[in-house]
FIVOLO-305807 format. One record per residue: residue in one letter; x, y, z of N, C-alpha, C in turn. Coordinates in steps of 0.05 Angstrom, whole numbers, plus 5000, padded with zeros to 4 digits. Each point is the difference from the previous one (the first is absolute). Example, Ala and Ser with C-alpha at 12.3 -4.5 7.8 and 13.67 -1.06 7.14 Angstrom:
<nodes>
A526448865156498250245000501850245000 S499350214986501650245001498550225014 
</nodes>
This chain:
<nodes>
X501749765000498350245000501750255000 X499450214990500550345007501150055022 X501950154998501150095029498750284997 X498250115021499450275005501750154988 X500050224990501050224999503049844988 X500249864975502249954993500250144969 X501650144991499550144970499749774983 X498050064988499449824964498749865014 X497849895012499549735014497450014992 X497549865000497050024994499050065006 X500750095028497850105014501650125029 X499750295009501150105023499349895031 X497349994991498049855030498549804998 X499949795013498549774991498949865031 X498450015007499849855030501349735007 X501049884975501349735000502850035020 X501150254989501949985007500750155036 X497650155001499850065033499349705017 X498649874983498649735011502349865013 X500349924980503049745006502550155004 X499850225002502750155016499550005038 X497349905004500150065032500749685003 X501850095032500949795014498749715011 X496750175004498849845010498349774983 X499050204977499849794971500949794998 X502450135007503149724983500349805015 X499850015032499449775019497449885002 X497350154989497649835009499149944967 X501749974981499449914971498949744998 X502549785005499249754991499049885024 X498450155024497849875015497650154990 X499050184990497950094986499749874969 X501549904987499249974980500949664997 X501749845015500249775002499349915032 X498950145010499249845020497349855005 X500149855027497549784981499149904987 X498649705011499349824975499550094964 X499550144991499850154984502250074985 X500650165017503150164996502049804994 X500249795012501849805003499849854965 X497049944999499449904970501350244981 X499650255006501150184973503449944999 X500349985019503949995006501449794984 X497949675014500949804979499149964970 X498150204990499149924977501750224985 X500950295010502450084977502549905011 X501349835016502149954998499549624987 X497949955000500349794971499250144970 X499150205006499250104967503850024994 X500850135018503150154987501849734989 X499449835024502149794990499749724983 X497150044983498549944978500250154984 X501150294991499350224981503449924992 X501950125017503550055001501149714996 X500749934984501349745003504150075010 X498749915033503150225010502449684995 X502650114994502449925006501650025014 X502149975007502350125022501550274975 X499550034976501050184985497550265000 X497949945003496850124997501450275007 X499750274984499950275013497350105014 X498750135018497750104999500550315011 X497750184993499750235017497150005005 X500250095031497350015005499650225004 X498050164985499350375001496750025023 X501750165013496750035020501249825019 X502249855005499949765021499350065021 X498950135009498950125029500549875028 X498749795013502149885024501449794980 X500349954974502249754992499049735003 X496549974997499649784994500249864981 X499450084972500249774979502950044988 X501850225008503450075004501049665009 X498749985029500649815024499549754982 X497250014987499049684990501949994977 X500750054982501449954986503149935006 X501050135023502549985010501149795006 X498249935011499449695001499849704991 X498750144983499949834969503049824991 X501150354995503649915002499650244972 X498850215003500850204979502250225021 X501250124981500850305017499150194989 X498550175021498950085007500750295003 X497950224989500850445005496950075013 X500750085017496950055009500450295004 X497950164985499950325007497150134999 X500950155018497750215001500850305011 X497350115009500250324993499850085037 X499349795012500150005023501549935024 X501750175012502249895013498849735026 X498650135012498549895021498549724989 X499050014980499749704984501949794994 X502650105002502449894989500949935024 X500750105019500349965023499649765016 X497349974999498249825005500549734979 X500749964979501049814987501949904999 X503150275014502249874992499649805039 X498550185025499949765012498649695003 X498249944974498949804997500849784978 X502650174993501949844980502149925022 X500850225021502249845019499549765022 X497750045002498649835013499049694981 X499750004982499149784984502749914986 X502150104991503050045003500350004976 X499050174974499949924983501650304988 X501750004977500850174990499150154975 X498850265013498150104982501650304997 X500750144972501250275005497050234994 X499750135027497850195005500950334996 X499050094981500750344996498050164989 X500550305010497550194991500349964976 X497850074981500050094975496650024995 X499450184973498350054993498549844975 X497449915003499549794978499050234979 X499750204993500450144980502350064979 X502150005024503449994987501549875009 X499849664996501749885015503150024991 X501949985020503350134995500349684991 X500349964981500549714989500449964964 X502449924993500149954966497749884991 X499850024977497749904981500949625010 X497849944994500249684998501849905025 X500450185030502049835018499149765019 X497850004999499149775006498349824982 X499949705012498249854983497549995004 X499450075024497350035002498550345019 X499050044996498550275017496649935016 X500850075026497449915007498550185018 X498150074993497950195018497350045003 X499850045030496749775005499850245016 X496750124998499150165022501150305000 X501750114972501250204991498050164985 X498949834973499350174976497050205012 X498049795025497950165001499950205020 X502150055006501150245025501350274983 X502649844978501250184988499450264988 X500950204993499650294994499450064966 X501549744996500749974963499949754995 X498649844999500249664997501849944973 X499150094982500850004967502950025009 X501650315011502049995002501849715021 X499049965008500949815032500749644973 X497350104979500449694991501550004981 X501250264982502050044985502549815018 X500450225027502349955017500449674995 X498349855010499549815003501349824979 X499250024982500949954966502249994995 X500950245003502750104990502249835017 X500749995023501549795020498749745001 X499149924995499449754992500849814975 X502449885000499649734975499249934989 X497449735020498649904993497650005000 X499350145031497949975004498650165023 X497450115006498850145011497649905015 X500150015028497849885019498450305013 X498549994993497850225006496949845016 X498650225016497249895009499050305001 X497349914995497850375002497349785004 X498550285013497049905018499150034967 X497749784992498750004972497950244997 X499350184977497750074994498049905009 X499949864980497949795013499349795019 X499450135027501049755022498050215025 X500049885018498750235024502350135007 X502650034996501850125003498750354989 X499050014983498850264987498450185013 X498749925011498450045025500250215023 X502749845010501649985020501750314991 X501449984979500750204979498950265005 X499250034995496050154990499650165017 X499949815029498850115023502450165013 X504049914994500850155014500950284984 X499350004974500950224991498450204993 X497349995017497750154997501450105039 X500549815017500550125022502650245005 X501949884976502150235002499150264984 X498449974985499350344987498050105019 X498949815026498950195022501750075021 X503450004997501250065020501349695016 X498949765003501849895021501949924988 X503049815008501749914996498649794997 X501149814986499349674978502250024983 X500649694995500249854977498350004978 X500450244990497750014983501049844960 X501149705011501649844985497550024961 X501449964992499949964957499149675005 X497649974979500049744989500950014975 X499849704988501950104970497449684987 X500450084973498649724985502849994992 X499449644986500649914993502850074975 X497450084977501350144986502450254998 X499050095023502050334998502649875015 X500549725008502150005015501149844972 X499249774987501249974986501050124979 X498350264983500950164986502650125018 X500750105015501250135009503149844996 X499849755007502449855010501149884960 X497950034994499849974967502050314993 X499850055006502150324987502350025008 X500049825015503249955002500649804992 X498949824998501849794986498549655010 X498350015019499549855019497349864990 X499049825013497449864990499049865026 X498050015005498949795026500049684995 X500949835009500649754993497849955026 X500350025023498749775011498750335026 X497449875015499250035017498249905019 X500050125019499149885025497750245016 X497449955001498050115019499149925021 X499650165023500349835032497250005008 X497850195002497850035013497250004978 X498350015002496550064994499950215017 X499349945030499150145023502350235006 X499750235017501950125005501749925015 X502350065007502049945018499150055025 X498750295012499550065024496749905014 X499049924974497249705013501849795008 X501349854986502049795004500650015029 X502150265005501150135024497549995031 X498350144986497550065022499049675006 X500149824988498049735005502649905015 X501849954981503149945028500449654991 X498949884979499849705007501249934970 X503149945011501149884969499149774988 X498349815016498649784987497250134988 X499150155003497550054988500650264979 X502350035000500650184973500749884984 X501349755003501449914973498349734998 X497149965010497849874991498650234986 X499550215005498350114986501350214973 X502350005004502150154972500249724984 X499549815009500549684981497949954984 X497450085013497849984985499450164983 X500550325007499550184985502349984971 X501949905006501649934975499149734985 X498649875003498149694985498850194988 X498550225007498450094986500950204979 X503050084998501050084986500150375001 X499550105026500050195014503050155007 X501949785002503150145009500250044972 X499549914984501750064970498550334997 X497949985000498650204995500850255015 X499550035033500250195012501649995022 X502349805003502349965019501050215007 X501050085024502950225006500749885016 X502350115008502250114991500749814973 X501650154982500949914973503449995002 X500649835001503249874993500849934977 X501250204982500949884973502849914999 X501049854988502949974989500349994970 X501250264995500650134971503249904981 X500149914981503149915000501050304977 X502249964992500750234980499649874970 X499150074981498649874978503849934989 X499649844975502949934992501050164983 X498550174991500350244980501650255012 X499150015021501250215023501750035009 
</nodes>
């Protein structure tokens, strides 16, 4: 993301970046958004999406943009890739490089901006960023970035158009033009992400959709057996294809490119 008040950048002010710049954010992150039964299911299902998408090696490059506390940085690290995890938030970083020392895994964590990442064209083989594009200031620009340092290949996720994710959307960006502070996060279809990754050079090869229902019904009922009975059914009926979110693509670089 944008560093406030940095010259040339997308955007001067962005709440993103007041957000995940406070201290206390950065410690109560991955128990608000992975905590509980629930939470726990979102944790294991993108750290098997990643290591089903990346086919890692002990040679595998990755950068992870947005890595915020350094979880899918961490899951991949693991794997047996090496591993760049950055972001725009010190206090996010922080928080990752102690959950890499603690898990003992060697991950290199540094500021940088996913609008201008400080990185050669093509220096990694893979680029990965989850939970970036629908916060970001400039998505288009963030997925250039993305592109351009990347090889092979590009792991991206955005809440769907079409999904109750929209909704949710809707409601918080009608609350920020009345004044409060929100996440007043972007949905994206289908299309505009692939066009996008298409202009540089890229193509969607494979993806992955997680929900029907929203995440924070999921959250509110609390019962990982009765979510993934009732997200199982609603996909028989061919409902995740249709209106799934979150969206996990893995894009490769076309051969032409």
């Amino acid at each position: 993301m944008t560093r406030r008040g940095e010259p040339g950048t997308a955007s001067a002010t962005h709440y993103s970046y007041e957000l995940y710049a406070d201290a206390a954010m950065a410690a109560g992150f991955d128990a608000a958004r992975f905590g509980g039964p629930i939470g726990a299911l979102l944790a294991e299902t993108q750290a098997r999406v990643l290591r089903d998408f990346v086919a890692v090696t002990s040679e595998t490059t990755v950068l992870d943009v947005g890595t915020g506390t350094g979880r899918a940085a961490l899951t991949l690290s693991a794997a047996g890739a090496r591993v760049t995890g950055v972001d725009a938030s010190s206090e996010m970083l922080r928080v990752a490089r102690e959950r890499a020392s603690v898990e003992r895994l060697n991950v290199t964590f540094a500021p940088a901006d996913a609008h201008a990442l400080p990185f050669p064209d093509r220096s990694f083989d893979v680029a990965v960023s989850l939970r970036v594009l629908m916060h970001t200031p400039d998505w288009r620009l963030c997925v250039r970035e993305l592109c351009r340092v990347a090889r092979h290949a590009v792991v991206l996720d955005y809440p769907a158009r079409r999904s109750a994710a929209s909704l949710q959307a809707a409601a918080r960006k009608v609350a920020e033009q009345c004044g409060a502070r929100v996440e007043a996060y972007r949905v994206f279809s289908d299309r505009s992400v692939r066009r996008e990754v298409a202009r540089h050079g890229f193509e969607v090869r494979r993806v992955h959709r997680q929900f029907v229902l929203p995440i924070a019904l999921h959250k509110r009922v609390g019962s990982r057996e009765l979510t993934e009975r009732v997200e199982h059914r609603l996909a028989a009926l061919g409902l995740l294809r249709l209106l799934g979110s979150p969206v996990t693509v893995l894009a490769e670089r076309c051969a032409s490119s």
